[in-house]
N, C-alpha and C positions, 0 to 999 in steps of 0.2 A: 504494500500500500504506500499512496504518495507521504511525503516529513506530512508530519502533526504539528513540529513547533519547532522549536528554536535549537539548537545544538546546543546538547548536552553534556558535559566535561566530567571525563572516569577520573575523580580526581587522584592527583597521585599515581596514573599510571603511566610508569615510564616508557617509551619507545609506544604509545597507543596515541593514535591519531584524534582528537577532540571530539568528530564528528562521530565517529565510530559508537558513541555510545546512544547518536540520536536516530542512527541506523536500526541501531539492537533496538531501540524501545517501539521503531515504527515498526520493524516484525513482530517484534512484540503483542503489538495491539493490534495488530492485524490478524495474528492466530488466534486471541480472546473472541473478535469479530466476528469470525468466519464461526468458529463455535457457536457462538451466541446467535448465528444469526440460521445455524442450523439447527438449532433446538427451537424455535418459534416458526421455521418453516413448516408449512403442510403437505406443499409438492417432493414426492419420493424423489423424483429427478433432480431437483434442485436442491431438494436437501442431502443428496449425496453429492453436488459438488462445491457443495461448502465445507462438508466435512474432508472430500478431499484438498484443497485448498487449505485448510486447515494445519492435516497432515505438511503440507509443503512448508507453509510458513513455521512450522518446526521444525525443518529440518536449514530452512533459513536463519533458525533463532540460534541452532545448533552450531552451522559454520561462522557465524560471530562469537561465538561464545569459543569455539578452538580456535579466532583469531588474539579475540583477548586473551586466551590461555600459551600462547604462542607467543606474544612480544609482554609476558610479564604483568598482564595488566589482570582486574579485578570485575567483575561484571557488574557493571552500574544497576541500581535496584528500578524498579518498574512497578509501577500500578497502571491499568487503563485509561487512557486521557479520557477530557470530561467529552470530547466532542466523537471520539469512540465510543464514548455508553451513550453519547445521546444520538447516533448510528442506531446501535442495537434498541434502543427504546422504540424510534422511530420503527424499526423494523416488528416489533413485536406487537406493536397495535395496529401498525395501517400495511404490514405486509415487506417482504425484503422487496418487492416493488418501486417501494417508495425510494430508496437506499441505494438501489444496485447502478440507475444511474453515474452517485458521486462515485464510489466505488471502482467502476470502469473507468473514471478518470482518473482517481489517485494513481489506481494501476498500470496504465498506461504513461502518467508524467513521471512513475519509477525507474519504468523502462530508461527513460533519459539521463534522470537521476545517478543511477548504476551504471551506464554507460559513462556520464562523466567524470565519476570515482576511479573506475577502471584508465580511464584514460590518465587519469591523474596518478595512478599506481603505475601504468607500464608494464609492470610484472609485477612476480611473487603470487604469497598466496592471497592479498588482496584484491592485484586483479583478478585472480582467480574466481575468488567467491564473489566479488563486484557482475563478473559475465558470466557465473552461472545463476547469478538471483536474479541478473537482467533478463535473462532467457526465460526464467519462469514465470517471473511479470507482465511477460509479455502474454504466455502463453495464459495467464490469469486474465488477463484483461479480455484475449478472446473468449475462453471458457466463458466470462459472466456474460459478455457481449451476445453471446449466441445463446444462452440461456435466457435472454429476453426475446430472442427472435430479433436479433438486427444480425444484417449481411454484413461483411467486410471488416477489416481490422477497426478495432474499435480505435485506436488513436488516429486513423480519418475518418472517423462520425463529428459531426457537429453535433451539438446540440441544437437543436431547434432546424428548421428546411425553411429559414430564409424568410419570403412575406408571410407565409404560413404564421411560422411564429409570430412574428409584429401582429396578427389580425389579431388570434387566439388572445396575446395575454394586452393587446391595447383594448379590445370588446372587453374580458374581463376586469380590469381599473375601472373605465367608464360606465360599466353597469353595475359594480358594487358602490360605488363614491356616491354616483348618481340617487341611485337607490336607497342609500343611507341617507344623505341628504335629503331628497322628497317626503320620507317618512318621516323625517325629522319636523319639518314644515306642517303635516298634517297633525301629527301630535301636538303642536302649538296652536292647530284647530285658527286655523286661516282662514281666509279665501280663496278658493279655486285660483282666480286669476294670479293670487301672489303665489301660487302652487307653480304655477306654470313659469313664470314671471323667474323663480329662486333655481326653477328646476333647467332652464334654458341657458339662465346665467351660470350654473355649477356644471352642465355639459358642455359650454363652451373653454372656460377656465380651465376644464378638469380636460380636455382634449389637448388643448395647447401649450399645457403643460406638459403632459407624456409625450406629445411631438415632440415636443423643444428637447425633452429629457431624451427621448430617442436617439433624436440626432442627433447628441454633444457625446454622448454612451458609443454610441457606432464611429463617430469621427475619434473619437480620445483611442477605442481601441483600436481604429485601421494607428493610426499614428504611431501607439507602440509598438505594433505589428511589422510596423515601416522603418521603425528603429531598433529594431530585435533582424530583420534579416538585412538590414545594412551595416551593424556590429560582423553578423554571419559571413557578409558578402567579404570586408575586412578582412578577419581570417583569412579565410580561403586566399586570399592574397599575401598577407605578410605570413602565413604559418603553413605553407602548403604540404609540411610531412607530418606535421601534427594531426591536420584536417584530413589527410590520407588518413592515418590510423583509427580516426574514429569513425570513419566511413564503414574501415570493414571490421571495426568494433558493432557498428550499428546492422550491418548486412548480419556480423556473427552472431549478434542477438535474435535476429531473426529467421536461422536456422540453418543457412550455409555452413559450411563447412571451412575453417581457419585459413588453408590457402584459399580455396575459393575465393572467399571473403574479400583478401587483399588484394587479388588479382581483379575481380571487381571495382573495387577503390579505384587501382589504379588505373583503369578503366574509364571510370567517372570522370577523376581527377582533369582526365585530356577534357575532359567537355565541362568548361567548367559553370555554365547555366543548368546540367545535368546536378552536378553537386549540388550546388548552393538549394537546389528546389527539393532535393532530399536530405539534406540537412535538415530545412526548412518544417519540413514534414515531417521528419523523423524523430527529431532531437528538440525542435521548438515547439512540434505541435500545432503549428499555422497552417492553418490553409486561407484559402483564397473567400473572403466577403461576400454571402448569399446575395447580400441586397448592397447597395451606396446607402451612406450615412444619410443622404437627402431622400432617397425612396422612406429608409426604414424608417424618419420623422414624419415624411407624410401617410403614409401607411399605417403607422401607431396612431398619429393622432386621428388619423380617420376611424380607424374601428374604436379608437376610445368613444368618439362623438356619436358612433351608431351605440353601442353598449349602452352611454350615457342618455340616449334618445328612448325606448325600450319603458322605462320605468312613467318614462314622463307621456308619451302617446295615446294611451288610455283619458289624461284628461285633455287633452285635444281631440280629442271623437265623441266625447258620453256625457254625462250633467257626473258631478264630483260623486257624490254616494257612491254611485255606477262603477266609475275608475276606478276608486279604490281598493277595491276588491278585481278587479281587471288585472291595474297595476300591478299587485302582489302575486296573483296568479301567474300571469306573464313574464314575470320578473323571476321567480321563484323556478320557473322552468327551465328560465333562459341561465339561471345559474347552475343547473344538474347541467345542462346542454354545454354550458362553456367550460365548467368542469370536467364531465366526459372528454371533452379536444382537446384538455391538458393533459391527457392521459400518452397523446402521442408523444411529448416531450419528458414526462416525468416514470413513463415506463410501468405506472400501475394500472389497475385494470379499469375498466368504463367504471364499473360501477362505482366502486370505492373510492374514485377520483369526483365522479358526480356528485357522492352523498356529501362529500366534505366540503364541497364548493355551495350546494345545497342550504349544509347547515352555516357554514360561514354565511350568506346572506342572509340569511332569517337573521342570526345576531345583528350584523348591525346593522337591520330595519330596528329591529326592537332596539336595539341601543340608542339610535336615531329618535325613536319614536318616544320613547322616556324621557329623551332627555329634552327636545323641543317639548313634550309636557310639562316640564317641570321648567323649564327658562317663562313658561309661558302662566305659570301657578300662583 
């Protein structure tokens, strides 16, 4: 699994690399994990490949532990990080569903992780156990990847397919915000028209906001994205035996065979837009922007403004009595329906993805709804 936190110092051990011990504690909490998360699993098939998983990551725990016994050092103590149990929490009420998502990505940015120790090692038995725990990470990563039913290496999945995404979660802001707000207004027991009037001005607001957020979110990240492979491009320029090495460091991760591997490299190496784009991929994890920064703002802020639209519609077609019970209805649906479509991104099932988006909106209608009572008392 990917670091949990900050590197951890064996203290007093001589000839032991500082890091080494923030290594051991991320296997660490990863074989806790993978247990914990195959005792609350129900599925036979996938609760056998946590347990095997499990299995691995102790045997991960094991070659740290005979490197720290190896250069004289002492095995730093370990309990579960907090954000490891609240993994496993999550997992035991709403489904390793919910979970496997992060997971695939930790496992995946280890792969890189280990490949840059190892590089950093060169030999011994560091690099050693650096390229074979990179090997298994990797093979972890596909294991869980294909245990949701996605195709292809999981370290080129995006999260989210682009406008897709921007609909799904800009419709869901603008029809929860929305929606709390208007019930807010009716619990302060108004006027229709100032219903209307609170609810037209909070969908426009609450649109141009998440546009605006969209777009500065999508341009901040192409940016770094932009200055993470023109660091890469650099290398590959001043360091070109180094950048050899981790080429077929990264090939031998992925199951080539050691010559193989570096005859490939070197291979690459002559083409060097070939390198830099599997660098890129490989070892940063970038790929190429579903959408432009300027789509993904208007695209956001448009399905925020239909979500936002939704709640308020019912009193533009009916006398208020009428609406209100419309509005809730309609709203109430449309929150199962926009929680089912985050199902595509979050990897849990329709339903249990619906109920929870379901019951999140009823809350804060009713929270909305008390508390414009009570401003209004």
């Amino acid at each position: 699994m990917g670091k949990a936190g900050g590197a951890g110092k064996a203290g007093g051990n001589v000839g032991v690399d500082p890091v080494w011990a923030e290594y051991y504690r991320d296997e660490m909490d990863a074989a806790w994990l993978y247990r914990a998360l195959a005792r609350s699993e129900s599925d036979a098939t996938r609760r056998s490949i946590f347990e095997r998983l499990a299995t691995v990551e102790d045997a991960h725990v094991q070659r740290w532990r005979a490197l720290f016994a190896a250069h004289g050092g002492s095995v730093p103590a370990h309990a579960p990080s907090l954000r490891t149990r609240a993994l496993a929490w999550t997992a035991r009420w709403f489904g390793s569903s919910a979970v496997l998502p992060i997971i695939v990505r930790q496992e995946s940015r280890e792969v890189g992780s280990y490949l840059r120790l190892a590089r950093r090692a060169r030999h011994g038995s560091t690099h050693e156990t650096a390229m074979a725990i990179a090997t298994e990470s990797a093979e972890h990563a596909q294991d869980l990847s294909d245990s949701m039913g996605r195709e292809g290496e999981p370290w080129h999945i995006t999260l989210g397919a682009g406008y897709l995404r921007s609909v799904v979660y800009g419709f869901n802001d603008g029809l929860t915000a929305n929606f709390g707000l208007v019930a807010g207004v009716i619990g302060a027991d108004v006027g229709p028209n100032l219903v209307i009037v609170t609810g037209v001005a909070g969908a426009l607001a609450d649109a141009l906001s998440m546009g605006s957020s969209g777009y500065l979110a999508a341009k901040s990240q192409a940016e770094v994205a932009a200055r993470q492979v023109a660091i890469e491009q650099e290398e590959l320029r001043l360091m070109p035996d180094l950048e050899e090495k981790e080429l077929a460091l990264i090939l031998e991760a992925k199951g080539l065979a050691p010559a193989r591997a570096r005859e490939s490299a070197k291979a690459m190496m002559r083409d060097p837009q070939r390198a830099l784009a599997t660098k890129v991929q490989e070892e940063l994890g970038i790929q190429p922007p579903a959408v432009t920064p300027l789509a993904d703002g208007v695209v956001t802020g448009s399905a925020t403004a239909v979500g936002a639209g939704i709640p308020l519609l019912p009193f533009l077609l009916a006398d208020a009595s009428t609406a209100i019970w419309v509005s809730l209805t309609i709203s109430m649906l449309a929150h199962f329906g926009i929680g089912a479509a985050r199902s595509i991104f979050t990897g849990r099932s329709v339903w249990a993805s619906g109920r929870d988006m379901f019951l999140v909106g009823f809350g804060v209608a009713a929270a909305g709804y008390l508390i414009g009572g009570l401003l209004m008392a």
